[in-house]
C-alpha positions, 0 to 999 in steps of 0.5 A: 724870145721876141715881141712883134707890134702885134704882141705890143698891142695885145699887153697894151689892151690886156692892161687896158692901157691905151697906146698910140700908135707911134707908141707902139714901134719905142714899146716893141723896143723896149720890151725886147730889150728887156726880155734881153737882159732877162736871157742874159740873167739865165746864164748867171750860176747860181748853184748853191745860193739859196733863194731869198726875198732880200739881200739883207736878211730879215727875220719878221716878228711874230706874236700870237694871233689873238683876238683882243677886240670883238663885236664892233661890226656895228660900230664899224659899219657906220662909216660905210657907203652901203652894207648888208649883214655886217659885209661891205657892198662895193660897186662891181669892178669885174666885166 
């Protein structure tokens, strides 16, 4: 897989970031070689190996989910910019 300036341009936008121009040919580049060392990765066996979130295996403590603290929705609106029914009202950020 290869990227072309036309793909750069296009991630750059989706990720509302603003890219030069003279950004753009170094982006390409890298981008490339990255997607290069990933097809490297490909070749790798890993028949057998389990799958794994870290190289260190940890095991995460689980307690029960219990409620120990109710009806503080009042309390907790206090400090917010605006609400409405117990729910915080945020400015849009989705076009």
């Amino acid at each position: 897989m290869s990227v072309d300036k036309e793909t750069v341009r296009r991630i750059a936008r989706l990720a509302r970031l603003k890219l030069e121009e003279e950004r753009v040919e170094p982006m390409m580049e890298e981008l490339n070689g990255i997607l290069a060392w990933v097809e490297q990765l490909k070749e790798v066996d890993v028949e057998g190996v389990p799958p794994m979130t870290s190289v260190v295996e940890q095991r995460l403590k689980m307690r029960d989910d219990v409620v120990t603290e109710t009806d503080h929705a009042d309390a907790l609106m206090i400090n917010a910019p605006g609400g409405e029914d117990h729910f915080f009202v945020v400015p849009k950020v989705v076009e």
